[in-house]
N, C-alpha and C positions, 0 to 999 in steps of 0.2 A: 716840490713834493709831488709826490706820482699821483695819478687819477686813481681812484680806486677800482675795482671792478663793478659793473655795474651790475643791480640784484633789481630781481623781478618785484614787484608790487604783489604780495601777495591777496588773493580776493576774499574777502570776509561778508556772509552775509547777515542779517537783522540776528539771529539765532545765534549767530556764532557771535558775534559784540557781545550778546547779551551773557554768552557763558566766559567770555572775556571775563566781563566787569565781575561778575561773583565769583571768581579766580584771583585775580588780583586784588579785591576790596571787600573786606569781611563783610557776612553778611547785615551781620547788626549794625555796620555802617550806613551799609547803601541801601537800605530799606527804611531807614528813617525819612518821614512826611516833605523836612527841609533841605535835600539835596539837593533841588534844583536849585533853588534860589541862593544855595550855599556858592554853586559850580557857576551861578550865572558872578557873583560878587570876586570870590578869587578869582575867575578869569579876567577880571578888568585891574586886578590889581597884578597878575603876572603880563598883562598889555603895556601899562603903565610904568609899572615899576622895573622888573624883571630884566625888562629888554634894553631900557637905555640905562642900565647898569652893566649889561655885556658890551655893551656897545661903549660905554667910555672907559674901557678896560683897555683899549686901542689905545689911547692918547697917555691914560695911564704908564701903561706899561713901557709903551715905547714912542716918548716922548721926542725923539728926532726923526721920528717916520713923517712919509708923507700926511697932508692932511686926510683927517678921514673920510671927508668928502670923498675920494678917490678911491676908498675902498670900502666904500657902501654900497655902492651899484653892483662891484665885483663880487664881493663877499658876506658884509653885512646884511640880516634878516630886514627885507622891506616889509610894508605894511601890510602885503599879503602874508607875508612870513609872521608876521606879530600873529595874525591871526590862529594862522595854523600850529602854533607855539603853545598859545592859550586853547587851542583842540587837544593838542599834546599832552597839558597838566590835564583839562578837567571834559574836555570834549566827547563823542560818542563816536566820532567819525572816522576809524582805525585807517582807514584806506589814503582821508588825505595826513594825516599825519605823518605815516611812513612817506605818502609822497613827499614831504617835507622834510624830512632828515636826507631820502634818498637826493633832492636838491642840493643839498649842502655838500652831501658827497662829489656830487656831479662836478661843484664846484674846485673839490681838492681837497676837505676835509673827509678824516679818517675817523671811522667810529669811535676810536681811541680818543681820537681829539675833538670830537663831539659830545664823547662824553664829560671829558674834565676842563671840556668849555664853557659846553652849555648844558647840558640835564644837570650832573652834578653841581656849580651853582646856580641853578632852579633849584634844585632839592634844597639845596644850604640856605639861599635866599626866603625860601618858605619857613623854615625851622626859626630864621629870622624874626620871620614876621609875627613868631608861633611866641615865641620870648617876649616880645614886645606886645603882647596881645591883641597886637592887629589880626589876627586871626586866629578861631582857637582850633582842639584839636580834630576836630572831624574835617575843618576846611581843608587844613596842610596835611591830611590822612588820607583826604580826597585826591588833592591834587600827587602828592607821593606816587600813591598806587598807579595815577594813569602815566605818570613816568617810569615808573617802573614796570607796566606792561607795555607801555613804548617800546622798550630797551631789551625785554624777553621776545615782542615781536620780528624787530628786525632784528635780533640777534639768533632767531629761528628754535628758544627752547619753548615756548608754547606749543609748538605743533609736535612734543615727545611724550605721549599721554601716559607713558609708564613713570615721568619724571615729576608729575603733576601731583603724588601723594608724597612727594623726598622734596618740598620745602621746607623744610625741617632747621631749625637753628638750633645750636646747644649755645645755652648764653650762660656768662660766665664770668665771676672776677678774680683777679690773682688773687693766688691764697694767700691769707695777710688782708689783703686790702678791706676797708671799711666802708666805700662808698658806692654803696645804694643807687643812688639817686639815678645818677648817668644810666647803668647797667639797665634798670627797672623802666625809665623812658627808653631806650634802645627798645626792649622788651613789647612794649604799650605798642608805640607806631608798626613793629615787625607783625602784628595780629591785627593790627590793623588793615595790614595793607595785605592780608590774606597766608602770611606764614603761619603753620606752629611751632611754636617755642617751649623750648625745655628750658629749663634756670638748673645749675648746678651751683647758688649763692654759699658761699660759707663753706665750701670744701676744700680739701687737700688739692694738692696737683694729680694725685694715685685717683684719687676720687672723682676728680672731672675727664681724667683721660677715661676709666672704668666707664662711666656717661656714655661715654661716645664707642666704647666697645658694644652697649648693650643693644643698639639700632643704629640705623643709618641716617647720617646727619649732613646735609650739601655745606653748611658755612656751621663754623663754629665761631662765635664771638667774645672777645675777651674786653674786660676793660683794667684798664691800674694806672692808679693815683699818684703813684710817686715814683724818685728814679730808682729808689733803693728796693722795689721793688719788680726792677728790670728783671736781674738775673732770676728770680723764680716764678716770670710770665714764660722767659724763653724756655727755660724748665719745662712749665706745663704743658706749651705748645709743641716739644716735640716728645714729649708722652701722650700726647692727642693725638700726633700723626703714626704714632707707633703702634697705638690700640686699636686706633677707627677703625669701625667695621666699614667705612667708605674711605680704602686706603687712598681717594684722592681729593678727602677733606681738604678746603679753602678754611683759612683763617683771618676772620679779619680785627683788628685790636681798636680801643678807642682810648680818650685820656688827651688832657692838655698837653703833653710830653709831644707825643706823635703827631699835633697839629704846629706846635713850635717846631721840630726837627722831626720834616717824614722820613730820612735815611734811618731815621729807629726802626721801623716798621723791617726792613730787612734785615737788620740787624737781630731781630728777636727770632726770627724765624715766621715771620706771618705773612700775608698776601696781599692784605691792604688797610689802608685807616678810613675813618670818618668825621669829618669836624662836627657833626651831632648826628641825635637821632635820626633826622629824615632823609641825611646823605648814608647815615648806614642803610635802610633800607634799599636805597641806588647799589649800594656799594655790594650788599649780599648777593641783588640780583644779577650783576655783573659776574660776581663771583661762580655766583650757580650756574647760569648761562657759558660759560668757561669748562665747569664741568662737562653739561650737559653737551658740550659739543664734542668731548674730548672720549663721552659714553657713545655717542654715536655711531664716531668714526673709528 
């Protein structure tokens, strides 16, 4: 694997974190009395948990590899790395965190594959936790957001301040479909973690592409229930690329379907999935950061 190029550290000072965190984390969030002691508790549980769960994904996976003894020193997140990991979900310290992603770089890891290493499940692993009620929604809202301004930092769409009002989602389910549930948490965590969200529930496919004709939307999201209604998600989706007033809308789908078989996700015409709500969030900002570099240049 090739070394990547190496990228400056960019400088951030008190002012600027500060206008970070009410960007990324709604305000009704992070102005509540218990954040700190919220951020001090999930951090110990993404120390704990998080990390020696990437870490036995090694042996897992590829179970005739060397022992992982040998590639902990090389590759594997040390104890300084746990550290800076848990700055990453819930910390204030934007400066060492990026240094820590840019470590892993150094070492041969591509933001590609940092991402669907290691942020994306952190994100999925919190959503985890979130199911299980080890922690409820402000923690894994908390921590969300500061990976997903992780992911906007080093990916350089924070510093495009005309991109800063076009967070925008159009959330959606195929027409036909009946459930709620999925859609409307997508929905919750995405305002959470400092989007606005438009819902186009209960409409046509004529009706949700018209949506995304009327304003400018970075990610539109879709969800569906069943297989049967594949062919008129694909429908919709390319009557949203047809209409969008943001002719370079990302789409990203959700649904048990697309996490048993991801080669559906091309298949329908979309850009990417999410195994739940708080890896959609990962997943938008990915997406949007895609755009946003794609408007720059």
């Amino acid at each position: 694997m090739g070394r990547a190029a190496r990228v400056a550290i960019p400088a951030f000072d008190r002012r600027s974190l500060e206008r970070l965190e009410t960007h990324f984390v709604s305000p009704d969030v992070y102005r509540r009395d218990d954040v700190a002691q919220r951020q001090v508790r999930l951090a110990e549980v993404v120390a704990a948990r998080i990390i020696p769960q990437l870490l036995r994904l090694h042996t897992e996976v590829l179970p005739d590899a060397p022992p992982i003894e040998h590639f902990v020193e090389a590759l594997a997140p040390s104890h300084s790395d746990i550290s800076a990991l848990a700055h990453i979900v819930l910390g204030d310290d934007l400066e060492a965190a990026v240094s820590y992603v840019l470590v892993l770089r150094d070492r041969g890891l591509s933001m590609e594959t940092l991402f669907v290493e290691l942020l994306e499940p952190a994100a999925r692993h919190l959503g985890h936790l979130w199911d299980n009620d080890e922690c409820d929604f402000i923690d894994v809202t908390l921590g969300v957001a500061r990976l997903q301004k992780l992911l906007a930092t080093f990916n350089g769409s924070h510093v495009l301040p005309e991109l800063g009002s076009r967070r925008q989602v159009l959330m959606a389910m195929t027409p036909g479909d009946q459930h709620y549930f999925g859609a409307s948490m997508v929905q919750r965590f995405l305002e959470g973690a400092g989007w606005t969200v438009e819902t186009a529930f209960d409409k046509t496919a004529e009706e949700i592409a018209h949506a995304a004709s009327l304003q400018w939307f970075g990610v539109a999201g879709l969800t569906v229930g069943s297989e049967r209604s594949l062919p008129k998600l694909e429908e919709t989706i390319r009557l949203i690329r047809r209409h969008s007033r943001n002719q370079m809308i990302a789409v990203m789908v959700g649904g048990p379907l697309f996490t048993a078989n991801p080669s559906l996700v091309r298949e329908v015409g979309a850009d990417g999935t999410a195994a739940n709500a708080p890896t959609a969030v990962l997943m938008a900002q990915k997406l949007f950061d895609e755009i946003a570099l794609k408007t720059a240049n």
